[in-house]
N, C-alpha and C positions, 0 to 999 in steps of 0.2 A: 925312124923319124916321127912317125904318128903317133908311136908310145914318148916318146921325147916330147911334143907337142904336149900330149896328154898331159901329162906330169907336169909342166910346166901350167895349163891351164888347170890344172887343180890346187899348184901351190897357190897360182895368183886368185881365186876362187876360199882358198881357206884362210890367204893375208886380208882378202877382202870380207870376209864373215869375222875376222877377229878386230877388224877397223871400225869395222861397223858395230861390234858386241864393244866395242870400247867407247865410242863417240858414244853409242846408247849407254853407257854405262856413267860415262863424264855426265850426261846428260841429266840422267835417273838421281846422281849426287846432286848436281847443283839446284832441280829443283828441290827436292828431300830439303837443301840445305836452306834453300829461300823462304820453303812454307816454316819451318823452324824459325827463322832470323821472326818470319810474321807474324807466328805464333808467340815470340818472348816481344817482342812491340807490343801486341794486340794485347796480353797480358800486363805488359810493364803500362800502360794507358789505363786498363780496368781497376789495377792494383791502387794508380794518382787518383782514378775517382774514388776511388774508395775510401781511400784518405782521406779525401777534402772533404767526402761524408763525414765521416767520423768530425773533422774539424767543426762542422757545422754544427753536429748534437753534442760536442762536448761546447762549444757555445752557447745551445741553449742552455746547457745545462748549468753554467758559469752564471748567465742573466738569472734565471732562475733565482740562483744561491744571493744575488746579492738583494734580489728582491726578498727572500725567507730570512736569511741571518746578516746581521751585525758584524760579523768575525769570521775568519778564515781557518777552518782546522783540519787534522787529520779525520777528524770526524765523518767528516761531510762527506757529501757523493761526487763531487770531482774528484776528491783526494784517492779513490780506490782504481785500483786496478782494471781496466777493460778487460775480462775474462775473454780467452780465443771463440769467436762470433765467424758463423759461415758466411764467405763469400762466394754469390749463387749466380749462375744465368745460362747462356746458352755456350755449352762448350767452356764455360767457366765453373772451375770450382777453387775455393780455398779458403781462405781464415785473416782476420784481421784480430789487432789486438792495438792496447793505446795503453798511456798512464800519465797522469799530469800531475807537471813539477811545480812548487809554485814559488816560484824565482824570488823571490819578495823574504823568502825564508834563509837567502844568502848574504852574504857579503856583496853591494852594489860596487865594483870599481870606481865607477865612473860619481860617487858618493866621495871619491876621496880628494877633487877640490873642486869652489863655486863656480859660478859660469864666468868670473873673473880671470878662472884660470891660476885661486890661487889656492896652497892647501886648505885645508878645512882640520886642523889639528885632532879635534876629537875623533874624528872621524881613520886619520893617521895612526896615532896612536892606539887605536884597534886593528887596526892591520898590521900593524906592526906585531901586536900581542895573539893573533892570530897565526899571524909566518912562525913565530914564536913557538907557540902549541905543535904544528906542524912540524917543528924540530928543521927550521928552517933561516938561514942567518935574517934578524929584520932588517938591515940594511938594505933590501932588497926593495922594500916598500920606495926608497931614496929613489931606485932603477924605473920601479910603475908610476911615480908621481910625475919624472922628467918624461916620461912616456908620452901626456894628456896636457902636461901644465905649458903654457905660451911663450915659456922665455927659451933661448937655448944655452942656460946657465947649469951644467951640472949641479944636484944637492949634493951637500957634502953629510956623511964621507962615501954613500954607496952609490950617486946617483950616476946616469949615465944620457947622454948628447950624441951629436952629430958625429962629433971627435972618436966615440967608438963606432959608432953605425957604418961609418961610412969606409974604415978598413973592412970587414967585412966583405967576401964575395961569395953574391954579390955584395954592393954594398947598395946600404939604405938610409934613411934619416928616422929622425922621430918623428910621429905626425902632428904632433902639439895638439891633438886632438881627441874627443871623447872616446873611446873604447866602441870598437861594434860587437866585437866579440870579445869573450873570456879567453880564447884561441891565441890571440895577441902576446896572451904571456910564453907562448913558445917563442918570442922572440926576444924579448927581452932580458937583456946584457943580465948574467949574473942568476939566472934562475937554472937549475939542471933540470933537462929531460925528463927524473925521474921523480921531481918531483912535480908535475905539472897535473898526473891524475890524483892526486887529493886535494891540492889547490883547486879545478874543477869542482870537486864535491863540495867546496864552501862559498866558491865565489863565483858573479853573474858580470855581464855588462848590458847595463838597459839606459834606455835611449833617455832618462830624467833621474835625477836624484831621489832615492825613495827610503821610506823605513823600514828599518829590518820588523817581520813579522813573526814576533815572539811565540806565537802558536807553532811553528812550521819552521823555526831553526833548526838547527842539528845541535845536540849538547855542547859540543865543541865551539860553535859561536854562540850560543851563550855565557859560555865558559869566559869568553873575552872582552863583552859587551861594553865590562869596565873593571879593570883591576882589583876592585875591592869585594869583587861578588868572588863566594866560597863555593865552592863543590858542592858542600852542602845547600845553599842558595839555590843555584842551579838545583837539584834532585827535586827541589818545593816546588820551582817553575812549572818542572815535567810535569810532576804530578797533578798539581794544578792546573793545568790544560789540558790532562789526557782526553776526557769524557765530553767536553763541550767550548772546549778554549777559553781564554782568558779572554776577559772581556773588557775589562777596567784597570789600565795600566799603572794606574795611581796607587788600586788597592794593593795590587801585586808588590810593586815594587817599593811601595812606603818606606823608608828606612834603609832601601838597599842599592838606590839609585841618587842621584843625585837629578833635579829638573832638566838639566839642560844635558843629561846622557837619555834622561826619560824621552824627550821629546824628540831623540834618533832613533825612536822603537816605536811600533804598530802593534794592531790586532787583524785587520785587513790586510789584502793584497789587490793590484792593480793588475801585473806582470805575472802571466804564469807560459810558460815550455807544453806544448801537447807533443809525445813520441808516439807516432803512429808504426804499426809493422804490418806490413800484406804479404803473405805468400800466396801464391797461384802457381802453379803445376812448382816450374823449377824455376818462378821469381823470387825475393825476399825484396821486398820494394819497404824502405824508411824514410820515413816522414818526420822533419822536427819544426815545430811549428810555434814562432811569437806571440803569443795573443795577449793583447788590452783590452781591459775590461775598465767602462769609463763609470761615475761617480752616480750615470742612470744606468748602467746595468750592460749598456750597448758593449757590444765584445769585435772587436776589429784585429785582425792579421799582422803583423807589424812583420813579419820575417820571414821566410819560407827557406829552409838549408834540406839537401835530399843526402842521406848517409850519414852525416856529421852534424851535431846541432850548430847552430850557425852562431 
């Protein structure tokens, strides 16, 4: 009976050392797992300031520019690259990087009717010759105009209304209203999925109607600007703004423009995209940032999207 006893008080002796190595062991993970969770906060927070740094010196650096130059170009020192820069402190290490777009050098959606709410034809008509180039039906332009414009009358023959939105599930309406995002054409009746990232690479949506900046297009929107300009045309532009941008749109374009396509064209920009990236241990923290830059130089936020430009 005593060796029975015995045995007995040492099974319940070794169930109770393995209860106990386990509660300590549940224990030892969930703090491990808590300072970890504190650890990607405490970084994901250093990574957001670090950002909004950056946002802040690439705005001086924007006031700057409009204070020194006239025109807007790949030239300049906004337009280059943020080379990976160390992010330092205590228990902190890692790297940020930036590069700014300068939106102004796209196709504006929200450029394609007045605040009337009605088209703006020239303006149409480059879009359409842009979907075009993109090897994309323009009919589709009919789809983004009934998108923004006030009535809810389909254009004919590509346009699309309520009538299709709302089978849809779920289902939704048009908003008859400005565009906030280029994003928007992922919804839009009639566009495929696959074509939505090169559409991105030519076209913006900013919150006023603006002129495309002829320094900072991409060939391809120039290419469309208006029917009668040649390839070769285009190649003279390039060339002509590589070093220092074009400065006088009149000289440029004498002969190859018509006044009233001239006067939907820039040298400046207002509107530019900052893409910030931070990594810190195992963060990648991205930053996409609106900024206005007004006619004294002052450069103001307009948008803030984290992962996706907004």
């Amino acid at each position: 009976m005593r060796r029975q006893r015995g045995a007995v008080a040492l099974i319940f002796a070794l169930f109770l050392a393995a209860l106990v190595a386990s509660v300590m062991t549940q224990i030892a993970y969930d703090v491990t797992l808590q300072i970890r969770r504190t650890e990607s906060l405490l970084w994901q927070e250093q990574a957001r300031l670090a950002a909004l740094g950056a946002e802040d010196w690439i705005g001086d650096i924007l006031r700057q520019d409009k204070t020194d130059s006239d025109n807007d170009h790949f030239g300049e020192i906004w337009a280059q690259e943020l080379p990976p820069l160390p992010v330092e402190g205590v228990g902190i290490q890692g790297t940020i990087t930036g590069v700014v777009q300068d939106l102004q050098g796209r196709f504006n959606l929200n450029n394609l009717t007045d605040t009337a709410g009605e088209p703006i034809e020239i303006e149409v008509e480059r879009f359409r010759r842009l979907l075009a180039a993109l090897e994309l039906d323009p009919q589709i332009a009919d789809a983004v105009i009934d998108w923004i414009d006030l009535d809810t009358e389909p254009r004919f023959p590509g346009g699309a209304e309520d009538e299709i939105y709302t089978t849809r599930i779920p289902p939704l309406r048009a908003p008859n209203l400005a565009f906030r995002s280029a994003s928007e054409l992922a919804i839009i009746e009639g566009i495929p999925a696959e074509a939505l990232q090169p559409l991105y690479q030519h076209v913006t949506a900013l919150p006023a109607q603006t002129p495309i900046n002829v320094n900072t297009a991409p060939p391809l929107l120039l290419q469309v600007l208006d029917e009668n300009l040649s390839a070769g045309d285009v190649e003279q532009v390039i060339e002509e703004r590589t070093e220092i941008g074009i400065e006088d749109l009149q000289v440029t374009f004498a002969g190859l423009l018509e006044d009233d396509v001239i006067a939907t064209l820039g040298t400046t920009s207002d509107f530019f995209e900052l893409r910030t990236i931070v990594r810190i241990g195992t963060i990648r923290f991205t930053m996409y940032s609106l900024l206005y830059r007004t006619d004294q130089g002052q450069v103001a936020v307009v948008q803030r999207s984290y992962g996706n430009p907004p």
